[in-house]
Every structure is written in C-alpha cells, then in structure tokens.
matplotlib code that plots the C-alpha trace (Angstrom):
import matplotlib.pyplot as plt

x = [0.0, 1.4, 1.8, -0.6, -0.5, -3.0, -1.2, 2.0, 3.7, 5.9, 8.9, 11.0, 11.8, 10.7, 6.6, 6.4, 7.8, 6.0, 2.5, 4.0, 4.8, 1.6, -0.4, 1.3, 0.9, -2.7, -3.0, -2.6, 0.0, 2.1, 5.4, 7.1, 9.2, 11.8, 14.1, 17.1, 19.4, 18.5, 15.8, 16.1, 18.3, 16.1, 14.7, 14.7, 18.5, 19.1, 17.5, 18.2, 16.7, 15.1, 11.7, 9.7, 7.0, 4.0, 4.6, 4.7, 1.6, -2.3, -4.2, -6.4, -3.5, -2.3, 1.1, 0.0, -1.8, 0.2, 3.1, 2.0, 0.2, 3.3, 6.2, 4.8, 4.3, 8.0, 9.1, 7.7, 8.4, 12.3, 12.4, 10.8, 12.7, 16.0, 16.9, 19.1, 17.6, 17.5, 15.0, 17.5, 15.0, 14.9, 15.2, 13.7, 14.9, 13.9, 17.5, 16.3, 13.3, 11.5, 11.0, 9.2, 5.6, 6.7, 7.9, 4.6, 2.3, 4.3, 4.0, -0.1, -0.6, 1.6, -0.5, -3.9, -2.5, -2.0, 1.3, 1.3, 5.2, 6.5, 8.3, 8.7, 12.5, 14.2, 17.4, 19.4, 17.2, 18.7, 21.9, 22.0, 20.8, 22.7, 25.8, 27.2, 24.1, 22.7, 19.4, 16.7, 14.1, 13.1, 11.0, 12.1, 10.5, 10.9, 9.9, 11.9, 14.6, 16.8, 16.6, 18.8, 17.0, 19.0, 18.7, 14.1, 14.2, 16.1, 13.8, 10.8, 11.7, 12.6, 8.9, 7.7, 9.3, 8.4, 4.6, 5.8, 5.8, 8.7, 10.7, 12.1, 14.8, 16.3, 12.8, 11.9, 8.1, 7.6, 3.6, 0.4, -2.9, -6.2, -8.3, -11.4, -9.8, -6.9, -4.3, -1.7, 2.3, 4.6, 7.9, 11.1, 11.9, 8.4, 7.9, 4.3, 2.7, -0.9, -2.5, -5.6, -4.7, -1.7, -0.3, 2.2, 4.6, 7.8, 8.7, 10.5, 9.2, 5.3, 4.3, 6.6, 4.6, 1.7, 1.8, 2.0, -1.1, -3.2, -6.6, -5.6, -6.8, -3.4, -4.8, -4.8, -1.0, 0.4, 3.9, 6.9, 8.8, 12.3, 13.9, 17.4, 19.1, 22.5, 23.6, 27.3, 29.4, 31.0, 34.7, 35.1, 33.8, 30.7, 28.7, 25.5, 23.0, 19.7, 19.0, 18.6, 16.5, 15.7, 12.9, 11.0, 10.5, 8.8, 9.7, 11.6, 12.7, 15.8, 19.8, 19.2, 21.6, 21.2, 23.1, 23.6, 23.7, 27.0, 27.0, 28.3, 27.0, 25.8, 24.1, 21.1, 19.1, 19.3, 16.7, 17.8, 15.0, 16.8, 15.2, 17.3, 17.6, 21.5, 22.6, 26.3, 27.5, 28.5, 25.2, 26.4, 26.4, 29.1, 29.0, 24.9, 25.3, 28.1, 25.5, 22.4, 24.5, 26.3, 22.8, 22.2, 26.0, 28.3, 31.5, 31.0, 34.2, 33.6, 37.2, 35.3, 32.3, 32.6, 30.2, 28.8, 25.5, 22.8, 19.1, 15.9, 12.2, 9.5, 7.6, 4.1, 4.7, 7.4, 5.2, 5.1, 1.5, 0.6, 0.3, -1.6, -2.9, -4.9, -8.1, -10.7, -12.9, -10.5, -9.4, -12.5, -9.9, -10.7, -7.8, -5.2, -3.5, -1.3, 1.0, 2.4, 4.5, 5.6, 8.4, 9.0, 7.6, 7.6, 10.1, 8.8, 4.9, 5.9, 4.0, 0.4, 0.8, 0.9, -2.1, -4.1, -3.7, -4.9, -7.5, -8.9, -8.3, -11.7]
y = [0.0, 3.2, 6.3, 9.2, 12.6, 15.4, 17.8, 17.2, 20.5, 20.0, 21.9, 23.8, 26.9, 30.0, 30.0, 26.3, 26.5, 30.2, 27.5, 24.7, 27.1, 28.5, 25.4, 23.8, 26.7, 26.3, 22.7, 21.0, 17.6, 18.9, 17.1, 18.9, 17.0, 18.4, 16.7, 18.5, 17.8, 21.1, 23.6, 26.7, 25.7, 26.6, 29.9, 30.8, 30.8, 32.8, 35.6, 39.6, 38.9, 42.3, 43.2, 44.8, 47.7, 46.7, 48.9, 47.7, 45.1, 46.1, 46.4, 43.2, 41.1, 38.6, 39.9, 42.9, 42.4, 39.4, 41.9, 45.5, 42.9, 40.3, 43.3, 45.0, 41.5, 40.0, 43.1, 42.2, 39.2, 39.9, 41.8, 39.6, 36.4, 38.9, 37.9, 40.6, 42.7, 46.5, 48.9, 50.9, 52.3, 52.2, 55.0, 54.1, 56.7, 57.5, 57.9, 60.3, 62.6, 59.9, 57.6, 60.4, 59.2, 55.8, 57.0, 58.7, 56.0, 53.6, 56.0, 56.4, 52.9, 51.9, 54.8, 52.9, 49.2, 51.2, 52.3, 55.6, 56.4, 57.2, 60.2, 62.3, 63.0, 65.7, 65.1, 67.0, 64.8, 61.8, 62.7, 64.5, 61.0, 59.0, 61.3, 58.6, 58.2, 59.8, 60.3, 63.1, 62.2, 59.1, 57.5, 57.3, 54.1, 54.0, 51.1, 48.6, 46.8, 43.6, 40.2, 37.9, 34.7, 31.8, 33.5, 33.9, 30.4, 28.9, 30.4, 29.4, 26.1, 26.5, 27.8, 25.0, 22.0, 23.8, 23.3, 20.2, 20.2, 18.6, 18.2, 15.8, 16.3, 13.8, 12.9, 12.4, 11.5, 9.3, 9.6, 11.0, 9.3, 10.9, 8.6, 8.8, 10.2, 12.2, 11.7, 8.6, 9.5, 6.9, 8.0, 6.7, 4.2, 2.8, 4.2, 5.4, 7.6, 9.8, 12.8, 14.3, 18.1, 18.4, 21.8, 21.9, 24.7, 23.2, 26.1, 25.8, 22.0, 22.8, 21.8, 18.4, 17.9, 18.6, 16.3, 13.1, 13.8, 11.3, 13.0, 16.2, 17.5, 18.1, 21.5, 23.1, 23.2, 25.8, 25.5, 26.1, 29.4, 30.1, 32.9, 32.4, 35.6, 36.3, 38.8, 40.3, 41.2, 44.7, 44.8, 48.3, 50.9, 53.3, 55.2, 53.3, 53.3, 52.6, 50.2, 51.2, 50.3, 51.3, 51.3, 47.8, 46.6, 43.5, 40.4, 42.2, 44.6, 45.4, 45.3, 46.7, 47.5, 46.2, 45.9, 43.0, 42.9, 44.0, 46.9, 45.0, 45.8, 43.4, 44.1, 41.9, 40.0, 39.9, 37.9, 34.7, 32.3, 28.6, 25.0, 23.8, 24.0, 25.1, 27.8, 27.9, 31.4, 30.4, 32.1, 35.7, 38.4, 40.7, 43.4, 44.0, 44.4, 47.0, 49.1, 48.5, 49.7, 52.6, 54.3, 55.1, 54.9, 55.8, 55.6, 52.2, 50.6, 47.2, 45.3, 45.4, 43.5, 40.1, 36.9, 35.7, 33.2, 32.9, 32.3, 31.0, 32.5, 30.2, 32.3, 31.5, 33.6, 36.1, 39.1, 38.2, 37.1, 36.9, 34.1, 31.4, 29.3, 26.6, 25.7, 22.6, 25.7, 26.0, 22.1, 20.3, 18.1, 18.3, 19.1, 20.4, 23.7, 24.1, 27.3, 27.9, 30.6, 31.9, 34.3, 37.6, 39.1, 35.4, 36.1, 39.4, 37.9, 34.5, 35.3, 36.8, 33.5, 31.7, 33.4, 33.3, 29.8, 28.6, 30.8, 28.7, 25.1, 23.7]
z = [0.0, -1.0, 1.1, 1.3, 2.4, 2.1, -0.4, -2.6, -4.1, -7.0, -7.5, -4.7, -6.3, -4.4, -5.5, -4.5, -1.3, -0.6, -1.6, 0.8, 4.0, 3.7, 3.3, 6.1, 8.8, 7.6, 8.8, 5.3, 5.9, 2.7, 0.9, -1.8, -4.3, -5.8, -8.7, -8.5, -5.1, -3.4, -3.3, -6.3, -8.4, -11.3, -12.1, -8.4, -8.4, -11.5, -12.2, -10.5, -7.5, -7.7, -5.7, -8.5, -7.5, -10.1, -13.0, -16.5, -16.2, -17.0, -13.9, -14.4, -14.8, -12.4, -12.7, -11.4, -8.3, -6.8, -7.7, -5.9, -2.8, -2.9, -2.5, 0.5, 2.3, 0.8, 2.8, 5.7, 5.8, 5.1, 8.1, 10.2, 9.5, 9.4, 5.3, 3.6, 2.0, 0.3, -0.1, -2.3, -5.0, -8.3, -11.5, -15.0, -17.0, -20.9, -22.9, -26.0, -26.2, -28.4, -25.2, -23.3, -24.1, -23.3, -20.0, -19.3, -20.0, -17.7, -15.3, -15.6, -16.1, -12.2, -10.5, -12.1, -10.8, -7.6, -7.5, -5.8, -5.0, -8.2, -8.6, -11.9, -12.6, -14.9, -16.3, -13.7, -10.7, -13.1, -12.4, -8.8, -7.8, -9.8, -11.0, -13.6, -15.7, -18.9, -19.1, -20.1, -17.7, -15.6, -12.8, -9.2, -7.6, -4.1, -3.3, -5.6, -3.8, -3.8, -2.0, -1.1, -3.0, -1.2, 2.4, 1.0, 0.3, 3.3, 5.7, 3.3, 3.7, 7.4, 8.3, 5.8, 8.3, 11.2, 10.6, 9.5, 6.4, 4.3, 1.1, -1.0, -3.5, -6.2, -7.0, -10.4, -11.6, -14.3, -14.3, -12.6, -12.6, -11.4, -9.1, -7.2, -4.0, -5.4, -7.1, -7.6, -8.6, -9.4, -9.0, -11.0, -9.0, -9.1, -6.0, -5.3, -3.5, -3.3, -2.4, -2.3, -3.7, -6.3, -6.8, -9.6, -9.4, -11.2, -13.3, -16.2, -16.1, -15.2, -18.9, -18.5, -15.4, -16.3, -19.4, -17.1, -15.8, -17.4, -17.1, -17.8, -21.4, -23.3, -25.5, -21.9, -21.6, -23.7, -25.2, -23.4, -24.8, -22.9, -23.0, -21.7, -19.9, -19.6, -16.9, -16.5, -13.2, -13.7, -11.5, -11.6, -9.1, -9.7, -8.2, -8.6, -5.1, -7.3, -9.5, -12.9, -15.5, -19.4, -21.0, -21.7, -24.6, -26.4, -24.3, -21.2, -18.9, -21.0, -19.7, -16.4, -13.7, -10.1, -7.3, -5.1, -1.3, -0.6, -3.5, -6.5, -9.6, -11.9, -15.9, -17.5, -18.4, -21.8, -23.8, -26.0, -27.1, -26.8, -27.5, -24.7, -20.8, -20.9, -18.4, -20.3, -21.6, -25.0, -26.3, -24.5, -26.7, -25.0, -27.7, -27.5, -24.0, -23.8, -26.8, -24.3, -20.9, -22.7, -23.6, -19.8, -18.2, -21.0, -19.0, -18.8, -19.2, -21.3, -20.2, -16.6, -17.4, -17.1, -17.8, -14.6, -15.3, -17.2, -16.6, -17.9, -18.0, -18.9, -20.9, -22.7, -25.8, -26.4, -26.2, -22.8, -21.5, -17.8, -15.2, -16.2, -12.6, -13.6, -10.9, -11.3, -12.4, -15.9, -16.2, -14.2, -12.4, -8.8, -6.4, -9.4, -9.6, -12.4, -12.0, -15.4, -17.1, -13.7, -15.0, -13.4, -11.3, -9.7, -6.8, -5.6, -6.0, -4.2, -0.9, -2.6, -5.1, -2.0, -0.6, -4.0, -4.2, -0.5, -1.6, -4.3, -2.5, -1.1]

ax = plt.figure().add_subplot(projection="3d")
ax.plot(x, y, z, "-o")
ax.set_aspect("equal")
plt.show()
C-alpha cells in the first residue's frame, strides 16, 4: 500500500515552497518534491533577485496584483525572519526625447494598478541621484529593492518543516494518474505515492509535469517558450546606489543594472529564445550588452564587465502574457493547480501567489 499525504507540491523553487509554508501553517499535511538535489536551483537561483514595485503590467492582470500585494508583504516578511535585503530604489529613465511618451504612460498605467510612489525626474534629478548616468528624464521608484533569494528560500523552507511540512529532492516522476480520491504518482523508482490536492509549481518544467497527468486535457498546456538571460558582473567601481533600468520593450525589462547585497554591480538580463535548458555562456552576446549599458551609463568601461551566469524564464509567448494558474474551475480536475509561465515578477509575487492559491483550494 502506498503512502498518502494530504497535499503534494511540486517543485521547490521560491513559489512552490512560498505555496507549501503557507499550506502547512494552515494545517494542510504537505510534501514537496523536488528533482534537483536542493531547493532553487532553477529559475529561483538565477534571475536579478530584484523586488519589483508593479509597473509595467495592465491592472487586471495577475502579474500585477500578486506583484504590488506580494512586495509589500516579501518586505515584511524579510524583516521579520531577518533575510538581507535593500529597499534601495529604483530610477527608470527614458534615454532620447522619443521615449518620453513611453515613459509617461508607464507611469499612468503603475498609478492605475495602484502604485502611488512614483516620482517624476528631470534630467538633472537623473543625475544628482545617480551622477554617472545619462538620461533626459526618468521614474524614481521608491519602493523597488533587492533580495537575497537563497537566504528567502532557506527560511521558506525552514517555516515550511516547522509546521511540518517537508521536502524531498532527487525525486523524479515518471507519471500522474487521477483517481477517485486524489491523485496517484509513481515516482522513478516505481515508488508510489498519493495525495488528495496536487499543486504543480515546477517552473520551467510545469508543462513536462503537467503532461504526465493522465486525465488532464493536453490543449490546456500551452507551449513552453524560454527565454534564456544572460547577466554580467561589472569589477570596476561606480557610483551606482539605485537600480537602474531602461525602458522595456517587447519580451523584457531590458539590460538593467542592479546591485547586489554587498553593492556590486551586476548588468542583465538579456533575452535569447533557446530550444534547450543550458545555463552555459557560450550564447552571450558581449557586444549587444556594452550598446544597451552605454545608452544610460556611457562611461562604462567594457574590459570590466565580465560573464557571470545565465538564466531562464518560462515564458508563454514572447510578447510576454501573464500568469496562467490553472483551478478545477478552468481544467475540471478536482484538487489540481497548475501554475504555469511563472516568470517575473515570480520572486517578488511568491507570498500573494501563496495566498491566492490557499485561496482557491476547497
């Protein structure tokens, strides 16, 4: 007889173990299986580990509201479990006089979602904030910051085991089948066992997952679109306090400059469509980045920038679409959640995920 708990989460990456801690402190007997050896190593891992203030996504999309509701409790919750973290701020700043409208409407469409902290900068507030950059007006963010992802997840995990939860890693599913109670999973070594809810949140494999599923109807799962992104370490010293960002355009947030927790600066994403799950930096592009970083910081000096990693976001089209969490409601399987395309802003949104899931779980 196989073995049975009440919920199973799959994937450990920061919105699976943000679902698990907050099922389990809710009296839900919850297991999370993980394939890799160790929690995040996915997108969780690799990406800018900025906390993003809500300003680029329509007001009745996902992205936004778990966003602008997920970065004030991410906050919180940083300072209460003691992870590193910086409310440093954030400039977005328009490079030429053509990008001026652009500006603008990002800036009415974040004070529609909500956001009411932006601040309106001329070129000279550019630079008396951030005397190294080269712009003719921007957006001042206050509330944008930076996280330290492994410290998030560590103590994610922590909360998760104190309410008794737990995780496995090293687990690898070979299939899914729906049954009158739940759900059965047969693991790779044939080992079985079942649950009553399944939440899948495995990130850049969600679609994989969600394909064992035998009951599930297969047009529901959209196809996978990654978008791999490189990001660069700059050695030299600046004079960088905020993060900075250009404009966005089709597919991304652009090259953008952020800072990690001890000051550094780092540059990227940039955005790469690959067939393959490969975190090497043989597909960098040095020379588009130095064009992309020079437009706002012109003294950048390109023998200082150096590869560092790269990252994937599991996108579900390259204009960029929003969430897509799957409830009984959209698939009629009772007891499933898929959680697919979770790209940025994933990480700062983990929390009000969380909360929007237990939400929708009968």
């Amino acid at each position: 007889m196989q073995d049975h708990v009440n919920t199973i989460v799959i994937g450990a990456g920061v919105i699976g173990l943000a679902i698990a801690k907050k099922l389990s402190e809710h009296g839900r007997e919850v297991l999370v299986l993980e394939k890799e050896k160790n929690f995040g190593m996915g997108i969780s891992s690799r990406n800018s580990e900025v906390i993003h203030a809500g300003l680029y996504f329509s007001p009745n999309m996902l992205k936004s509201k778990l966003c602008i509701s997920g970065k004030d409790q991410l906050y919180q919750y940083a300072r209460s479990r003691g992870i590193p973290h910086r409310r440093c701020g954030k400039l977005l700043v328009a490079c030429s006089e053509a990008e001026l409208f652009k500006l603008e409407q990002i800036k009415l469409n974040a004070e529609f979602c909500g956001v009411d902290d932006l601040e309106s900068l001329s070129s000279a507030d550019c630079l008396k904030l951030e005397p190294d950059l080269s712009a003719v007006a921007g957006l001042f963010s206050p509330s944008s910051g930076v996280i330290d992802s492994h410290s998030l997840m560590v103590s994610l995990l922590g909360d998760l085991e104190n309410a008794g939860g737990q995780a496995v890693f090293k687990t690898t599913i070979k299939r899914i089948e729906k049954t009158s109670s739940g759900f059965l999973i047969t693991l790779n070594d044939d080992y079985q066992i079942s649950s009553n809810i399944l939440i899948n949140a495995a990130g850049l494999g969600a679609m994989d997952v969600a394909h064992l599923i035998d009951a599930l109807d297969k047009s529901l799962i959209p196809e996978l679109v990654m978008a791999k992104g490189h990001y660069l370490s700059y050695c030299g010293r600046t004079n960088f306090k905020h993060l900075v960002y250009p404009l966005p355009f089709q597919g991304g947030l652009g090259i953008h400059l952020t800072l990690d927790m001890a000051g550094g600066v780092k540059f990227g994403p940039d955005v790469v469509y690959v067939k393959d799950e490969d975190y090497n930096l043989t597909t960098l592009n040095k020379t588009t980045f130095i064009h992309s970083i020079k437009h706002y910081f012109p003294s950048v000096e390109p023998d200082k920038l150096t590869p560092d990693y790269a990252g994937i976001r599991p996108k579900l089209s390259k204009d960029g679409e929003d969430f897509l969490i799957q409830f009984p409601t959209d698939h009629g399987i009772e007891g499933l959640i898929n959680l697919l395309g979770m790209e940025s802003p994933g990480l700062t949104s983990c929390l009000s995920i969380a909360d929007y899931v237990m939400e929708n779980i009968k």
